[in-house]
Backbone as a ProteinNet text record, in pm:
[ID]
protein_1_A
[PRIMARY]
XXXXXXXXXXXXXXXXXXXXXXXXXXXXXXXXXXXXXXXXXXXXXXXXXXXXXXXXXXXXXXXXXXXXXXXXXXXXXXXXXXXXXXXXXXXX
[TERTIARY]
-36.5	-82.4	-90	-41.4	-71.5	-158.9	-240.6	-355.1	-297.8	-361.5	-368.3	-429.2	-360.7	-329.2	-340.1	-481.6	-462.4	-346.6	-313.9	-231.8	-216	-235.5	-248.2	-131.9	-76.4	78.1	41.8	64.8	33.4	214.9	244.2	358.4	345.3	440.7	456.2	584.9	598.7	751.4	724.2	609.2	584.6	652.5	732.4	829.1	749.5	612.2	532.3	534	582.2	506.7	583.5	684.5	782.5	723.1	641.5	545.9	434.3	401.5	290.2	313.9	428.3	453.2	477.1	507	540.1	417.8	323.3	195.5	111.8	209.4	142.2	115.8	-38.3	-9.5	-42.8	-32	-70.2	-189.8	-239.8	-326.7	-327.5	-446.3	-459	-394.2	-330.2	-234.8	-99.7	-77.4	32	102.3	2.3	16.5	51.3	114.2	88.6	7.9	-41.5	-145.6	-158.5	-162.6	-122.3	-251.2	-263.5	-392.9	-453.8	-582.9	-663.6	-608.4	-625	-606.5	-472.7	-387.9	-216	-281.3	-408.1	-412	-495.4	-608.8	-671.5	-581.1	-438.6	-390.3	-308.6	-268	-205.4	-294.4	-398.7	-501.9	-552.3	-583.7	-594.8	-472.2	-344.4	-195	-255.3	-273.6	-260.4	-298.1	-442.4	-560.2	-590.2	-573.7	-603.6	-771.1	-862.7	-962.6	-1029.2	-965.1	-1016.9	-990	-867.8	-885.9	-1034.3	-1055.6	-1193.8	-1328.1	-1301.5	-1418.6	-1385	-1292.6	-1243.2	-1266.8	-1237.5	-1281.2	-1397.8	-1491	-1604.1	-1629.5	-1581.3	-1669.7	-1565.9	-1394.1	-1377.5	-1426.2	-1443	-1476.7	-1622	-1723.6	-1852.7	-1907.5	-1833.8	-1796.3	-1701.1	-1666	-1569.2	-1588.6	-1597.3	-1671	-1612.9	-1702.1	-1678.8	-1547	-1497.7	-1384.5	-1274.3	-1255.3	-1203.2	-1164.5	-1290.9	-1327.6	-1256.9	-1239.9	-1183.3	-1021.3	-989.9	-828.6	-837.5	-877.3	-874.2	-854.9	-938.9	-916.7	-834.5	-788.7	-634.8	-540.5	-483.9	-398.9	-405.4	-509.9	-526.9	-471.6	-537.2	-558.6	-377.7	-326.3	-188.9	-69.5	-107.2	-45.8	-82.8	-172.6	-259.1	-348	-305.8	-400.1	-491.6	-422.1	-557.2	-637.7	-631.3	-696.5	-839.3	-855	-914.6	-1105.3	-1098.6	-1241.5	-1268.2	-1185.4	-1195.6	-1204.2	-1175.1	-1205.8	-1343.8	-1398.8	-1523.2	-1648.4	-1598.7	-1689.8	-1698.5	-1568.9	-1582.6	-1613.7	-1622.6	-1688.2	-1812.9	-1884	-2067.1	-2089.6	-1993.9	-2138.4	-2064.1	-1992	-1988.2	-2071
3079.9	2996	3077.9	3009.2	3076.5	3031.3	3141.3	3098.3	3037.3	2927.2	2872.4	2977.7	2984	3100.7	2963	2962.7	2864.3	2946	2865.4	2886.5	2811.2	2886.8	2791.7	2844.5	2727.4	2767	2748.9	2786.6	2697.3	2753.6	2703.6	2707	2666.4	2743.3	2718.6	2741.9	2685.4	2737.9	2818.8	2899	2980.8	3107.5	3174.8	3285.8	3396.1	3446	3525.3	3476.6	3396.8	3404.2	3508.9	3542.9	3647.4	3790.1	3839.4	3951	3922.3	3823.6	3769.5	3855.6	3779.2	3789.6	3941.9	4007.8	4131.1	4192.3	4173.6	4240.5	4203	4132.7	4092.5	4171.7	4214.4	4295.9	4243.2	4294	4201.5	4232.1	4111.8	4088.7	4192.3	4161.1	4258.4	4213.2	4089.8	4038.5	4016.8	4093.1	4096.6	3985.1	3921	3792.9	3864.9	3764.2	3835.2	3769	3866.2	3777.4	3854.5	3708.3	3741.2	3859.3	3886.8	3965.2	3906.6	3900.5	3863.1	3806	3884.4	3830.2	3719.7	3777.3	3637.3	3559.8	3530.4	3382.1	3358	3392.9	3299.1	3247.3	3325.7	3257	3085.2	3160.7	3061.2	2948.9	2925.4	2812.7	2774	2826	2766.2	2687.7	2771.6	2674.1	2569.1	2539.1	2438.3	2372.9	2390.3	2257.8	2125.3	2200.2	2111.3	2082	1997.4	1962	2102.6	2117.3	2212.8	2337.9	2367.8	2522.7	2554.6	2439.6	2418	2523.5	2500.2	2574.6	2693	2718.6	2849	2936.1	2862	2973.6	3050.9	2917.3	2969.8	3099.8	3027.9	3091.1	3263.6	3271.5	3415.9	3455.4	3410.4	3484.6	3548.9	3447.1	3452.7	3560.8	3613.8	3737.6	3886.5	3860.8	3986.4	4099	4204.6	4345.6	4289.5	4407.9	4407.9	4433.3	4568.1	4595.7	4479.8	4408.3	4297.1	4199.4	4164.9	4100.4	4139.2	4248.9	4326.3	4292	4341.8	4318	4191.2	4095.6	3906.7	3874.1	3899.3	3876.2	3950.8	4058	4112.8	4018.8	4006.5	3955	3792.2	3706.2	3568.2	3588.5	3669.6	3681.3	3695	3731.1	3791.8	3675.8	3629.5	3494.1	3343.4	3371.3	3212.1	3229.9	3280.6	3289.6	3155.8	3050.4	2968.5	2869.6	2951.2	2911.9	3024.6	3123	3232.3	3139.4	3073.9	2971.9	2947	2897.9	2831.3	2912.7	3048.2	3133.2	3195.7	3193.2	3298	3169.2	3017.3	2905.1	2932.5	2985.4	2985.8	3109.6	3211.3	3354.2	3335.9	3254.4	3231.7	3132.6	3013.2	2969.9	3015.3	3138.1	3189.2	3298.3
2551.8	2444.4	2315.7	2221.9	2083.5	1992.6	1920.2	1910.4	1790.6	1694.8	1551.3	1465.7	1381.2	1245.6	1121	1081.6	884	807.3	795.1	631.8	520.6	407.4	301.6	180.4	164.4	89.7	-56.4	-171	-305.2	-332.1	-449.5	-527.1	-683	-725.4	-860.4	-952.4	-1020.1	-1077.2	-1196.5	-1208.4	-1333.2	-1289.1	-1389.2	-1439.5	-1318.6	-1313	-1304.5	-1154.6	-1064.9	-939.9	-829.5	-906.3	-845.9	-874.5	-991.7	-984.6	-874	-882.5	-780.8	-624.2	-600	-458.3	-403.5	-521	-532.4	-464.8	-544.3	-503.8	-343.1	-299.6	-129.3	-78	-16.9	111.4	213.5	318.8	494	491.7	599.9	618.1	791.7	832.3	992.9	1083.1	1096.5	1145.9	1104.4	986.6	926	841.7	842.2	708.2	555.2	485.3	325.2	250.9	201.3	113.7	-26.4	-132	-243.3	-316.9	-401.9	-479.5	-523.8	-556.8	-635.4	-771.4	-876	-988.3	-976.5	-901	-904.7	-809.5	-689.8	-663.9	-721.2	-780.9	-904.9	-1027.3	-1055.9	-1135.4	-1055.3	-952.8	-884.6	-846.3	-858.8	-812.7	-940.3	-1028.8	-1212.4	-1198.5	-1217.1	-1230.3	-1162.5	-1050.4	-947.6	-971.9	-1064.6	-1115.4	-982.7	-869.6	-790.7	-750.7	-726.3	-703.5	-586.2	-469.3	-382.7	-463.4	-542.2	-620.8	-685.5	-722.6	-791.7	-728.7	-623.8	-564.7	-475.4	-424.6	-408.9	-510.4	-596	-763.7	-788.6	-811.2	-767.3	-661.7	-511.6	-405.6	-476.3	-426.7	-448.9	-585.9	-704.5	-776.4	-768	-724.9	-675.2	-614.4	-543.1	-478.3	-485	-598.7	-639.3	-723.3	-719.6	-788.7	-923.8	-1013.8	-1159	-1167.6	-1081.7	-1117.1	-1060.4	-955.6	-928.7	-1047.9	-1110.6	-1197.2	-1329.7	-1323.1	-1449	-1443.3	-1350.3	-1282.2	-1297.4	-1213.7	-1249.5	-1399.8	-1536.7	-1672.8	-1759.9	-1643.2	-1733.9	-1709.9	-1570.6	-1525.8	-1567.2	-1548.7	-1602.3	-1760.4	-1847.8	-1947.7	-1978.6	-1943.4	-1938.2	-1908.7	-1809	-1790.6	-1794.1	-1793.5	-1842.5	-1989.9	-2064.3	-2166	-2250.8	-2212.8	-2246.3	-2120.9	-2032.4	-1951.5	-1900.1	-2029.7	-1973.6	-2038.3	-2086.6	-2083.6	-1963.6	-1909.6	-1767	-1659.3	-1690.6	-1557.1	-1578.1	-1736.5	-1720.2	-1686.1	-1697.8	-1614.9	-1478.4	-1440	-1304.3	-1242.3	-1343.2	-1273.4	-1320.2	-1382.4	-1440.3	-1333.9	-1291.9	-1147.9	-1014.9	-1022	-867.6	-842.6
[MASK]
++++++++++++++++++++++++++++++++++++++++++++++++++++++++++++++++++++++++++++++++++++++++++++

């Protein structure tokens, strides 16, 4: 039997999701998983209702320096969406 593995796909056709992917590393099972700052960008892009609170919760939880890396990188490719990330790093 194989066990069930979540996965959660997002997509985007922004220029930048090919640096994104770049930066994958595995997970302990050898998943890839994107970085911090490129899936908070990738879940802003998404403007989907559940990104909504993922936002919150990972940002809620992420060191200064995390945090630091997150508003370069947003800041860099989403630049007017960087209002909207420091809402969502003040109620996480």
């Amino acid at each position: 039997m194989i066990a069930a593995t979540p996965l959660n796909i997002l997509s985007s056709d922004q220029n930048w999701v090919v640096e994104a992917v770049a930066t994958a590393r595995k997970d302990d099972v050898g998943m890839p998983i994107v970085d911090l700052p490129y899936l908070v960008a990738l879940k802003l892009d998404a403007s989907r209702g559940i990104d909504q609170g993922d936002l919150t919760r990972m940002l809620g939880f992420a060191s200064d320096a995390d945090l630091t890396r997150v508003r370069e990188i947003v800041g860099r490719l989403l630049p007017t969406d960087r209002d909207d990330l420091e809402q969502y790093i003040a109620i996480g």
